[in-house]
C-alpha positions in Angstrom: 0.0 0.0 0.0 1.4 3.7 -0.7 2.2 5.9 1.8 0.2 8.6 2.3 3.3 11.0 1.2 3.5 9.0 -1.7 -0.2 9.5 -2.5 -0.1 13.2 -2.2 3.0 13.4 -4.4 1.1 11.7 -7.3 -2.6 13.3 -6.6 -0.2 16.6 -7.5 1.3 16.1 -10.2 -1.0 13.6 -11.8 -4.7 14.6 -10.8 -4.1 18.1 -9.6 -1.8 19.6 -11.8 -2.1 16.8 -14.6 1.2 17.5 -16.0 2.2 17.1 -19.4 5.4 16.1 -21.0 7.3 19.3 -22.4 5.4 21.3 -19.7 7.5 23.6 -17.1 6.9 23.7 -13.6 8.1 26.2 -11.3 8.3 24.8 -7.3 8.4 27.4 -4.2 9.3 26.1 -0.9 9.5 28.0 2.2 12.4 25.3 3.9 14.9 23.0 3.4 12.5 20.6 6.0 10.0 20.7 3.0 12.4 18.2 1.1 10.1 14.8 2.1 7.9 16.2 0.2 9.9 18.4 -2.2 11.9 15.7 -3.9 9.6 13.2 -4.2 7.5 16.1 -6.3 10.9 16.5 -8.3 10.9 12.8 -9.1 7.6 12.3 -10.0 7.2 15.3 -12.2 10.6 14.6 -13.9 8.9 10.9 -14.7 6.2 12.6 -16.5 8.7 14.6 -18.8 8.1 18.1 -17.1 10.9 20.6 -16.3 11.3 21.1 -12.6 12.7 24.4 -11.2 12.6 24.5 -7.7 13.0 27.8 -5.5 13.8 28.9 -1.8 11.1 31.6 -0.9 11.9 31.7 3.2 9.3 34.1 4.3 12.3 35.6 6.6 14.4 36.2 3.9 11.6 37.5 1.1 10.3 40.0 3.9 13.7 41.0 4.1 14.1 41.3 1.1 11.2 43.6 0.0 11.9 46.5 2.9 14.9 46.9 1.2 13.8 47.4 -2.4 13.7 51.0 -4.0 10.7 52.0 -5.4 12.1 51.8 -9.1 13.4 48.0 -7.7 9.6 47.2 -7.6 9.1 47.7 -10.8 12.3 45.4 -11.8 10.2 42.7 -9.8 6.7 43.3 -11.1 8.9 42.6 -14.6 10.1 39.3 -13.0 7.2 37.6 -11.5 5.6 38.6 -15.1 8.1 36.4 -16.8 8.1 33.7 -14.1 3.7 33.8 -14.8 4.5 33.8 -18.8 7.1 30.9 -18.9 6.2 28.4 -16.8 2.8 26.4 -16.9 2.4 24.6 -13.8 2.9 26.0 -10.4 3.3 24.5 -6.5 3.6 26.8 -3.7 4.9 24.5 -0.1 4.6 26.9 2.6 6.7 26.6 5.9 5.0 27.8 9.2 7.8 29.9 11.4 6.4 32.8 12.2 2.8 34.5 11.8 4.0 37.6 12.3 7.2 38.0 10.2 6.1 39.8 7.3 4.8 43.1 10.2 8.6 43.7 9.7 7.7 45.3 6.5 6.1 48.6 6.2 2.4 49.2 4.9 3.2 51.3 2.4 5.9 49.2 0.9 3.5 46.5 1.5 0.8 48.3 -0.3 3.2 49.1 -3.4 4.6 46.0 -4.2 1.0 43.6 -3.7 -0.2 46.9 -6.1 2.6 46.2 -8.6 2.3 42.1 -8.6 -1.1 42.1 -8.5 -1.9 41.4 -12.5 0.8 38.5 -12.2 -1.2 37.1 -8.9 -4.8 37.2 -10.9 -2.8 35.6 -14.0 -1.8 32.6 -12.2 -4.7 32.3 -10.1 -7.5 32.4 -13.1 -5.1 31.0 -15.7 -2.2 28.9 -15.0 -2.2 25.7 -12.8 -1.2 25.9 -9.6 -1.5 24.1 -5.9 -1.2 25.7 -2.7 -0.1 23.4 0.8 1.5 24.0 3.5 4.2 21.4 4.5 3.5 20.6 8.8 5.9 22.8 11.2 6.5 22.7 14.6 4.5 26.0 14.8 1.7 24.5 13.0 1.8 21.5 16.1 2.1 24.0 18.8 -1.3 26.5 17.1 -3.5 23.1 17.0 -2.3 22.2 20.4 -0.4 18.6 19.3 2.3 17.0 19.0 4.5 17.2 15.9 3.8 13.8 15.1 0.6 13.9 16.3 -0.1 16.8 13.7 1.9 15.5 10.6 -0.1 12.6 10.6 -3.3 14.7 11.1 -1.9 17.1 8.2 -1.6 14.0 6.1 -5.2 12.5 6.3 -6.7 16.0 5.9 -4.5 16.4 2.7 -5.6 12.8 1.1 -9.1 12.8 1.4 -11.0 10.8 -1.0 -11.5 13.8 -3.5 -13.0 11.1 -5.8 -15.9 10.4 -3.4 -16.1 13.9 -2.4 -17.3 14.9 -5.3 -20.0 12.4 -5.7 -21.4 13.5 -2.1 -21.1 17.0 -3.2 -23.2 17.6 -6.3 -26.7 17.7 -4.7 -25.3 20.3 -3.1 -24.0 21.9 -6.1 -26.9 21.7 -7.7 -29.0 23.3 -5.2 -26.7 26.4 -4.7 -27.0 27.1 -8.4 -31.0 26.7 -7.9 -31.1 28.9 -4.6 -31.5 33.3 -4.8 -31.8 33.6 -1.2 -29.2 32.8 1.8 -29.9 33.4 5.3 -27.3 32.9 7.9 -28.4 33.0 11.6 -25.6 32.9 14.8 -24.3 34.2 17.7 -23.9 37.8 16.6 -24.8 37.1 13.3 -27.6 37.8 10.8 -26.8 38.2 7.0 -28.9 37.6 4.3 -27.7 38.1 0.2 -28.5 36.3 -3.1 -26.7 34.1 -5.0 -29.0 33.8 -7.5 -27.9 33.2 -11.2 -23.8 32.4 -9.6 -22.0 28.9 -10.1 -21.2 26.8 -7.6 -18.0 25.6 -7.7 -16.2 22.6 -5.6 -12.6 22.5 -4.5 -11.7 19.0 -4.8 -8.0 19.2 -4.2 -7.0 21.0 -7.5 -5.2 23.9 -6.2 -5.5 23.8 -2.5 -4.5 21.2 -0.5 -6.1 20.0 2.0 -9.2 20.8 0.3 -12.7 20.2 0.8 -15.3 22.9 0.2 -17.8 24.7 -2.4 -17.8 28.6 -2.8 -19.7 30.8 -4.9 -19.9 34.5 -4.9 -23.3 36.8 -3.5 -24.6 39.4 -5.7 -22.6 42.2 -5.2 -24.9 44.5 -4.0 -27.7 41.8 -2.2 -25.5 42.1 1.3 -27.5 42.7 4.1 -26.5 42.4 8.0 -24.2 41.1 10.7 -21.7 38.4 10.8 -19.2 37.3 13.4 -17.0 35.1 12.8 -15.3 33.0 15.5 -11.9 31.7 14.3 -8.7 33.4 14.6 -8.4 35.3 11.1 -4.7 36.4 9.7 -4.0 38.7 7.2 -0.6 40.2 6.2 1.4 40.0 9.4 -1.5 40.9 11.9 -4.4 38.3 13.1 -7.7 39.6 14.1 -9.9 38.0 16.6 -13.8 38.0 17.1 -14.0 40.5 13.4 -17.9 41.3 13.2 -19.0 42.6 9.6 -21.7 44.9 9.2 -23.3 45.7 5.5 -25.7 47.6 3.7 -26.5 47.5 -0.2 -24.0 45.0 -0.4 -21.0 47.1 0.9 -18.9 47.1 4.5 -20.5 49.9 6.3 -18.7 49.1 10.2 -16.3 46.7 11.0 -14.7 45.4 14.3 -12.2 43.2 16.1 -10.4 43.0 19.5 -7.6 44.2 17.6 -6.9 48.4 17.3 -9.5 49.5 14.9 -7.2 51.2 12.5 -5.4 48.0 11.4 -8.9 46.7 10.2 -9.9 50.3 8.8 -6.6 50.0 6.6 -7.3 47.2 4.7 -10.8 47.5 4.0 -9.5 51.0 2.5 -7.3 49.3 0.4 -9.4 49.8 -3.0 -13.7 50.5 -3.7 -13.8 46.8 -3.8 -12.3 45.4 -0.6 -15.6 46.5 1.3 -17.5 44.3 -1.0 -17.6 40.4 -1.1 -16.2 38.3 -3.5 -16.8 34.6 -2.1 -19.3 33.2 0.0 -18.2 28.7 1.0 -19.1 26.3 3.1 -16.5 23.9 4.5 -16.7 20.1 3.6 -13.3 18.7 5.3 -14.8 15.6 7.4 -11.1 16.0 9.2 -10.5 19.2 9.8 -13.1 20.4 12.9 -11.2 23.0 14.6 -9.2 26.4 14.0 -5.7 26.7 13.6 -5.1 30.2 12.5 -4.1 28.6 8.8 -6.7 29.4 6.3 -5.6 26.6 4.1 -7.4 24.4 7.0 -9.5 26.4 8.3 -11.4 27.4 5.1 -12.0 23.8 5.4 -13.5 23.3 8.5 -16.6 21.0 8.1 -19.4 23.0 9.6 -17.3 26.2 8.7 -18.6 29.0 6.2 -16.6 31.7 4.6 -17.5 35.0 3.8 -14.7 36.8 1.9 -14.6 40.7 1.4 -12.7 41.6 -1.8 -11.7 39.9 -5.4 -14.5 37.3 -6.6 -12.7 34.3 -8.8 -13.0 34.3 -12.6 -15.0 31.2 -12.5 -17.7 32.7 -10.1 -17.4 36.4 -11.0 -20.2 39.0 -9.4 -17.9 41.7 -10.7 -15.8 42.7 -7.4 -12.7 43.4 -8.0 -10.0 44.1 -5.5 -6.6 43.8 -4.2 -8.1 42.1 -1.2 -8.6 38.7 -0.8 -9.5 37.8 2.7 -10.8 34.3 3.9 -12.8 35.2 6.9 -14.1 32.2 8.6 -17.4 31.4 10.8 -17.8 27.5 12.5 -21.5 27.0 13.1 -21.0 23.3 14.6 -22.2 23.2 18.2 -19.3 23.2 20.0 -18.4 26.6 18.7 -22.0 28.5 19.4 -23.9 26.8 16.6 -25.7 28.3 13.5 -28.5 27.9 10.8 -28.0 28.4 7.2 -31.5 28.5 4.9 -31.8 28.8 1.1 -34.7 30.3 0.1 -36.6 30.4 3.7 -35.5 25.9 3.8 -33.2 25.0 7.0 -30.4 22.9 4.8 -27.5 23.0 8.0 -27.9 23.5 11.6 -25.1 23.5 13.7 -22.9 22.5 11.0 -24.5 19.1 10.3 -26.6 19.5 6.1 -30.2 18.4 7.6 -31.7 17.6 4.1 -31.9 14.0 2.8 -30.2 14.6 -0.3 -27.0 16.3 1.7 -26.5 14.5 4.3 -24.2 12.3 2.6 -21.9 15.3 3.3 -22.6 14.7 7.1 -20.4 11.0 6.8 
């Protein structure tokens, strides 16, 4: 029987990715302790006839990095990551958990100019190149879920290899009644939205491009947003994480936000651009192994029993016209142990407290 290393390797490059002889694929890893996983990626795309070119992107060493550039030295970058998004076809990004909070080593307005300046390369390999997106288990990763190391590699590892294949079987009810529903309501502690997703795909993440994987987004009608939500998780963003962020809206748009953290910090980023005060994604999270925050929003996106409510960009594939530098996964756990929730489409109960109560979901539920 394969290792489950060994099945993520190949899901990557053969399902995920499903590389191509003559193809090139460009690999960013955040540590040398990536390399279980790292050269076995080599390997197997080399097998397949792809051109592998692997690259060191310590967060440490990139922060550092950008506080020093000169403004006419962003512009050499923005020319760089523009040739990097042009030449190569295939893309895998293995993060490496140090440090939440190195990158508030570099200043917001350098920040600010050099996301600005990438940010065409960003959309280009998001929307139109193939890419995947994991984070390889650190010790910090352990110490924020409260395990072991090995306790939490070999958690990282189920979550990772989830049957994708049967997944998507369990999902497609589901699918199909998102893209039959106008009306969400959302109900919880502190919350009480309502918007439309009427006439927007639904669109599963099956392990494609992030891994682990395990959910279904599509995008509210830009201006349908109406009310309070809360969410509960720890939620970071660019160096700083925000606890207990409550959203309020009208006409669609961000019209008060808060958090425990200084209120500036939040009033920044929703100032960013027109669009990062509207929301580009709206998901509920499908991960059967993944059922409590981390402060990662590669898993905790996933949460089963978890919704996300994203203000800023909407995706190509499910585009209610936001646009935005501002991409930011917030994240709300309705299961009981975290205060509970209801979710109707079109005034029908179809999750309480996490758990899909219609027949024809709750396959979803196993």
């Amino acid at each position: 029987m394969q290792d489950q290393l060994t099945i993520l390797t190949k899901w990557i490059c053969q399902q995920a990715l499903q590389l191509e002889k003559g193809e090139k694929l460009y690999i960013s890893y955040g540590h040398e302790k990536t390399y279980p996983l790292l050269l076995p990626l080599i390997k197997e795309a080399s097998s397949l006839g792809v051109f592998v070119y692997p690259e060191l992107q310590n967060t440490e060493l990139e922060v550092y990095k950008r506080k020093h550039v000169s403004a006419e030295q962003i512009s050499t970058m923005q020319i760089l990551e523009e040739a990097k998004i042009d030449f190569f076809d295939a893309f895998i990004y293995i993060k490496y958990s140090e440090n939440d909070y190195e990158s508030n080593a570099l200043p917001l307005a350098k920040k600010t100019a050099i996301n600005t300046a990438l940010a065409h390369s960003v959309e280009v390999r998001a929307n139109q190149k193939k890419w995947v997106l994991l984070n390889y288990p650190s010790v910090l990763d352990a110490y924020k879920s409260a395990m072991s190391y090995q306790e939490f590699y070999a958690f990282a590892l189920e979550a990772m290899t989830i049957d994708y294949q049967q997944l998507q079987q369990k999902i497609k009810p589901l699918k199909d009644l998102m893209e039959a529903t106008d009306r969400v309501h959302i109900i919880g502690p502190g919350t009480d939205l309502t918007f439309s997703i009427k006439g927007m795909p639904a669109i599963p993440c099956l392990g494609e491009k992030n891994i682990p994987d395990g959910e279904i987004y599509t995008a509210p009608v830009k201006e349908s947003v109406e009310g309070t939500i809360t969410y509960n998780t720890p939620s970071p963003y660019q160096g700083n994480i925000y606890h207990h962020v409550s959203l309020t809206f009208a006409n669609g748009q961000i019209i008060k936000a808060t958090s425990d953290e200084e209120k500036d910090l939040l009033t920044t980023i929703f100032a960013t651009d027109p669009g990062a005060r509207y929301v580009g994604e709206f998901s509920l999270g499908l991960n059967k192994k993944i059922t409590k925050p981390m402060g990662d929003i590669l898993y905790d996106e996933k949460i089963f029993g978890s919704i996300h409510f994203t203000p800023g960009a909407a995706y190509d594939d499910c585009d209610n016209g936001n646009k935005s530098a501002v991409h930011w996964d917030l994240v709300l756990i309705q299961t009981e142990n975290f205060g509970g929730g209801e979710i109707y489409f079109d005034d029908v109960l179809i999750r309480k407290d996490g758990y899909f109560v219609l027949p024809a979901l709750q396959a979803l539920n196993e």
